[in-house]
C-alpha atoms as one frame of an Amber mdcrd trajectory, in Angstrom:
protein
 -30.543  14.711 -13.562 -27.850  12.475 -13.082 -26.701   8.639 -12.881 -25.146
   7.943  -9.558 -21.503   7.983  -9.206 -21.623   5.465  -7.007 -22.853   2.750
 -10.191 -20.326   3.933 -12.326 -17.825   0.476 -12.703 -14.005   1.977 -11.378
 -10.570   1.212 -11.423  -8.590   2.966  -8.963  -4.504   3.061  -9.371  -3.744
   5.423  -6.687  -4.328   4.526  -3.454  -1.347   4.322  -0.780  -1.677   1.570
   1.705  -1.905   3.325   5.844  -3.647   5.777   3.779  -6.522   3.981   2.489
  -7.590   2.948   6.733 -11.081   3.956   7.441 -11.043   7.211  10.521 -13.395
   4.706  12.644 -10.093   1.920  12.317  -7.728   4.422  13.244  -9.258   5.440
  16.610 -10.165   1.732  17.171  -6.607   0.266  16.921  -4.935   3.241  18.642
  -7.277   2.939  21.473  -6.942  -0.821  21.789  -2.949  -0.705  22.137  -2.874
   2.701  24.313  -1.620   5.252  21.540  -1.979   8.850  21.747  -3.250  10.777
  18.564  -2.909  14.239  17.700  -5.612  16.126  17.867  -5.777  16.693  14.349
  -6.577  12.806  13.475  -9.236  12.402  16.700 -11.421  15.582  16.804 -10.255
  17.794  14.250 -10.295  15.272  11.120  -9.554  15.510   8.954  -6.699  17.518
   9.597  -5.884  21.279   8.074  -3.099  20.198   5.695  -0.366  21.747   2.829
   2.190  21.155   1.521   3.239  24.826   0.345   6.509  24.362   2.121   8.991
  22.053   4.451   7.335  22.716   6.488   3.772  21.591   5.747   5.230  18.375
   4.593   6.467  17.528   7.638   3.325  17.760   9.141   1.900  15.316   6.830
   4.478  13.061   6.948   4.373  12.879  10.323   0.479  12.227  10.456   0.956
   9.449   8.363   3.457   8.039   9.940   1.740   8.500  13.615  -1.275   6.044
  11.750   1.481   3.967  10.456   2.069   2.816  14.185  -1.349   1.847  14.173
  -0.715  -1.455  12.342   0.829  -3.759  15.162  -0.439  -7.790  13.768  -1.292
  -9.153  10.748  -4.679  -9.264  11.730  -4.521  -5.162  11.304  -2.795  -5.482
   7.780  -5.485  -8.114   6.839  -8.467  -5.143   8.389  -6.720  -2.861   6.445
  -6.635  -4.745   2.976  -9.931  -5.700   3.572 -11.909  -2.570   4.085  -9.970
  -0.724   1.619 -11.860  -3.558  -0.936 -15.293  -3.141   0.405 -14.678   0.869
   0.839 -13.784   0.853  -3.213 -16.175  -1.856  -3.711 -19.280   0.461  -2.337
 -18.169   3.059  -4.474 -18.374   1.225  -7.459 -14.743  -0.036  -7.329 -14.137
  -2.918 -10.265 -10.568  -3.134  -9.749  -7.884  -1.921  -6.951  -3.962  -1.131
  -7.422  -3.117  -0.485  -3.953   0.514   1.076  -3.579   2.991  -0.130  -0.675
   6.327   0.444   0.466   7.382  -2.630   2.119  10.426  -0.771   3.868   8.169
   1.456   6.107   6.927  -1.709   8.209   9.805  -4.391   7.905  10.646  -3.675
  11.209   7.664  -4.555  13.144   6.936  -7.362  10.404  10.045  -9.626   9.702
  11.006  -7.517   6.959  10.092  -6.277   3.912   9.492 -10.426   2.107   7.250
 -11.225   4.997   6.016  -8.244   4.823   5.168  -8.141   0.698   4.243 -12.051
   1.231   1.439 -10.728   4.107   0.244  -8.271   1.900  -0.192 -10.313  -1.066
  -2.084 -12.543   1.204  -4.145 -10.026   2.143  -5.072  -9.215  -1.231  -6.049
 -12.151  -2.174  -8.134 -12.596   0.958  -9.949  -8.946   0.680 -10.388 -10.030
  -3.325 -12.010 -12.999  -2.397 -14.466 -12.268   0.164 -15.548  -8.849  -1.821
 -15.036 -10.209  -5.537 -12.834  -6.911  -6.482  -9.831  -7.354  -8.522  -6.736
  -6.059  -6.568  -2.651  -6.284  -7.300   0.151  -4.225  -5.425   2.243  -1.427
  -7.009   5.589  -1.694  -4.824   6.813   1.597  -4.163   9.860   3.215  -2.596
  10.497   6.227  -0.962  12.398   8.887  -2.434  13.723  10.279   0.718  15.880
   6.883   1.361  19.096   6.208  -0.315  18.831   5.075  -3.775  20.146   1.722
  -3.104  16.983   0.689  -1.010  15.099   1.301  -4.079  16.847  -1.355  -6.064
  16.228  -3.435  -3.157  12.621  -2.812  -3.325  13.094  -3.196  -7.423  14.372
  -6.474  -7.346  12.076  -7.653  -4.290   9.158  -6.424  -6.549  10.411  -8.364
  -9.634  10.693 -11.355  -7.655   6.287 -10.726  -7.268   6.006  -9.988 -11.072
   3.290 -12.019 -12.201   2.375 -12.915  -8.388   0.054  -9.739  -7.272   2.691
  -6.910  -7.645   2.086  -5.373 -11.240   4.252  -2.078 -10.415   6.805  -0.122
  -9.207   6.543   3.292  -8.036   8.730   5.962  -6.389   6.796   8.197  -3.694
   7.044  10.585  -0.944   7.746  14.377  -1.418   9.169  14.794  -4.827  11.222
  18.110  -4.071  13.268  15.612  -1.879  16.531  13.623  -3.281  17.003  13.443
  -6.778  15.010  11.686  -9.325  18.032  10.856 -11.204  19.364   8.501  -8.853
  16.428   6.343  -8.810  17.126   5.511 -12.878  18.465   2.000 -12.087  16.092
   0.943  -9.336  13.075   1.514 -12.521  15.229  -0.355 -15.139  15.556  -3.237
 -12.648  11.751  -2.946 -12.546  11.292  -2.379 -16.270  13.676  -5.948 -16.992
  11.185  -7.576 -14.752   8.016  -6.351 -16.707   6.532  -4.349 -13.940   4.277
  -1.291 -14.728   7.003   1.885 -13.411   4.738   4.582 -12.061   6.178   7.551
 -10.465   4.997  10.475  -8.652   5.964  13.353 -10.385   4.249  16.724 -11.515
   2.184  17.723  -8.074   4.627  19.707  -5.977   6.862  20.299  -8.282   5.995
  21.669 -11.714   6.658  20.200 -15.675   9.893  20.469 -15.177   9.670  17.268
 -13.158   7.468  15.410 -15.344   9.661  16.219 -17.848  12.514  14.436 -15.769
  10.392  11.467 -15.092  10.252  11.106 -18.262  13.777  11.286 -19.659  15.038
   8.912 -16.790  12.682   6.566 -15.569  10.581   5.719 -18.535   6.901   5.802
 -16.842   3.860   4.120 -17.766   2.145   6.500 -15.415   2.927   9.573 -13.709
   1.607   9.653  -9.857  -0.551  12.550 -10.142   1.309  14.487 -12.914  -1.507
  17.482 -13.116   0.796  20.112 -13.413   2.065  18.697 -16.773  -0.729  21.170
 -18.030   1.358  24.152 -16.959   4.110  23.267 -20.177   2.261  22.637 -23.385
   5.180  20.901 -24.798   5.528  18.323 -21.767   1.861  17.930 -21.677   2.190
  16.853 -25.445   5.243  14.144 -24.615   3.082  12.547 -21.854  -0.100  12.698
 -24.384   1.919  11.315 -27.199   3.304   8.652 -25.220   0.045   7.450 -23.926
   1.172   7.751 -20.259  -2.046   8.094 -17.988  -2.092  10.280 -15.505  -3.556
   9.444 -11.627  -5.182  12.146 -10.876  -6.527  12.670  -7.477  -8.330  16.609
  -6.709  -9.413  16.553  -3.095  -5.495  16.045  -2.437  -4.372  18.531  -4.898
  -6.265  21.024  -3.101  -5.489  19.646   0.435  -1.992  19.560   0.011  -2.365
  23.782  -1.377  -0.975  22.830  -5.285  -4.387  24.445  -6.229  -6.934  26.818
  -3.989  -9.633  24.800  -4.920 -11.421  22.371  -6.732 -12.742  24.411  -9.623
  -8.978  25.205 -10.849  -7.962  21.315 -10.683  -7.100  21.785 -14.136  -9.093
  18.084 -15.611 -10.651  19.909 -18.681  -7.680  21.031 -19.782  -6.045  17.774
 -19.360  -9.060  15.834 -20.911  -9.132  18.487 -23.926  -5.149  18.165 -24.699
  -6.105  14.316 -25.244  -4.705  13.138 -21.694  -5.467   9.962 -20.388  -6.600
  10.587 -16.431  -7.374   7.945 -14.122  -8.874   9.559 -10.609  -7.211   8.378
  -7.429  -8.442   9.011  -3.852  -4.789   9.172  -2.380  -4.684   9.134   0.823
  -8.550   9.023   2.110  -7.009   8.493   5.795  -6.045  12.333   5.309  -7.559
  13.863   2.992 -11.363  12.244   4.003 -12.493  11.582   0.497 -12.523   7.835
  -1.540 -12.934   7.117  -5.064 -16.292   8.027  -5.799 -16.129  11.186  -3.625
 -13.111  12.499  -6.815 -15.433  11.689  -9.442 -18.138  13.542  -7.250 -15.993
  16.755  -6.679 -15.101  16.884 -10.265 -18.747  16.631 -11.461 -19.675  19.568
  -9.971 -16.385  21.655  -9.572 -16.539  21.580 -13.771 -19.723  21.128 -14.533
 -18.873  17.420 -16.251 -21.850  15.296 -17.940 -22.115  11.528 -17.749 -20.416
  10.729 -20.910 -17.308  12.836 -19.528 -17.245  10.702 -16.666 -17.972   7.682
 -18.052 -14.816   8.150 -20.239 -12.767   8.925 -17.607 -13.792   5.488 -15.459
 -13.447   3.839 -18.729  -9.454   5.129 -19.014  -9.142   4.111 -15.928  -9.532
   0.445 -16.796  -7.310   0.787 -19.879  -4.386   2.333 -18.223  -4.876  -0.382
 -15.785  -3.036  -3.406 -15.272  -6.244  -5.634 -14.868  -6.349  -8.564 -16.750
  -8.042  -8.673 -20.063 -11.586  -9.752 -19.213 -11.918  -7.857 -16.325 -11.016
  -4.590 -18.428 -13.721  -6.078 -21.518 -16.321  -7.104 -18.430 -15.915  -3.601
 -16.490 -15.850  -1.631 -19.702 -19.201  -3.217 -20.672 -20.422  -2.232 -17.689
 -19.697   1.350 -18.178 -21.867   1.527 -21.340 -24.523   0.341 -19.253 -24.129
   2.475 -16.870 -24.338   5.240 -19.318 -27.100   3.478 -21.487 -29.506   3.654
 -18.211 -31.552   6.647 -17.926 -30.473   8.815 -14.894 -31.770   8.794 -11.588
């Protein structure tokens, strides 16, 4: 017997922004402006994906960008903002840190400050009307020239304290070189922002380990395959750098064959904090609960296991301080209850 997932208070710090649309919005907004979808977002979703190669990327990038078009008016970007809340706020959702990279729709949207300014409208909209806590994690690309990151770093200092509580860097990390992206995160790091990188999911420890050294993270985007290096796994655990993990992806994407070799036990037994992340549900057709779900029965996990993980979720957070001591509360209860 077990409680539902679904009661279990949340915090979820990796979501990407066209990723987190609901299939049913997709079809909707294409439909209403005339735009042709690939088979493989219509009536083969969600799509056969990985990531094994150029190749595969590719594919995936250009899926994501194809729903990108999607988003013509504000009115869209608002939609968007605001079923992503209620979508995290039926699966027990306490707390959202939804990831962005203004650059990718300052063309059809004034640029990227009317752009951040819409979205930070948006949040506070979505937060309103469905009483979940939500900030922005800028993010740039790292297949763009280094130089639009500091853009982005400076746009997102100018939001510190104003709904954007991070920066990130995103996008397919065998691309460019994580080196040159060391000055956008200290511009981000002056400005007190949360630096959050992908690193350690298509490429291997060796990558974490260059996170690391050169942009000083406070989380790793994804970083599971810090578990293949004992010694890197033991910098990230000693540093106290969480770790947002998100399995249905993992496996979708082809870093693992499946969900029982997502390697969470390992990372929980090493002393890791892990914070589960849906990604990109868009693609991948899983949300937050449906990770906590998968990784419940891929591993056989009890209740305490998960409610320690939700719990880490809320302290690697950047919620404020009474919604972590409320939420965290609310975890105990949830574990205090007898099960279903």
């Amino acid at each position: 017997m077990h409680r539902r997932i679904e009661d279990l208070p949340k915090a979820h710090l990796h979501l990407h922004f066209t990723g987190s649309m609901r299939h049913e919005t997709l079809l909707e907004l294409a439909e209403r402006d005339g735009i042709v979808l690939p088979d493989s977002l219509v009536s083969e979703w969600p799509p056969e994906l990985s990531a094994a190669d150029e190749k595969g990327w590719f594919r995936f990038q250009r899926l994501y960008d194809v729903a990108r078009s999607v988003l013509r008016t504000p009115g869209d970007v608002r939609r968007l903002v605001c079923e992503a809340a209620e979508d995290d706020v039926r699966d027990g959702g306490r707390w959202l840190e939804i990831q962005v990279d203004p650059s990718g729709y300052a063309a059809r949207f004034g640029g990227i400050t009317a752009f951040t300014d819409l979205v930070l409208d948006a949040v506070a909209e979505a937060s309103r009307d469905t009483g979940l806590g939500i900030a922005v994690v800028i993010a740039a690309n790292r297949t763009r020239h280094p130089l639009d990151a500091r853009t982005l770093a400076r746009l997102a200092g100018q939001y510190a304290g104003r709904g954007v509580v991070g920066f990130g860097l995103s996008n397919d990390e065998r691309r460019g070189s994580t080196e040159d992206f060391a000055p956008a995160f200290a511009i981000a790091e002056r400005a007190g922002l949360l630096l959050a990188p992908h690193g350690g999911e298509l490429r291997g420890p060796e990558h974490v380990r260059t996170c690391l050294d050169r942009l000083n993270p406070g989380r790793l985007g994804h970083g599971v395959r810090s578990v293949e290096d004992p010694e890197v796994l033991a910098r990230v655990v000693d540093a106290g750098i969480a770790l947002e993990v998100c399995p249905v992806s993992n496996v979708a994407l082809g870093v693992y064959s499946d969900l029982t070799s997502v390697p969470l036990p390992e990372l929980l037994a090493a002393g890791a904090t892990v914070a589960l992340g849906a990604d990109d549900p868009l693609l991948f057709g899983s949300r937050l609960a449906g990770q906590y779900a998968t990784m419940r029965a891929a591993h056989d996990l009890d209740d305490a296991t998960l409610a320690e993980l939700a719990r880490m979720s809320f302290r690697a957070s950047r919620a404020p301080e009474d919604v972590v001591r409320r939420s965290l509360a609310e975890v105990d209860a949830w574990l205090a209850a007898p099960p279903d």
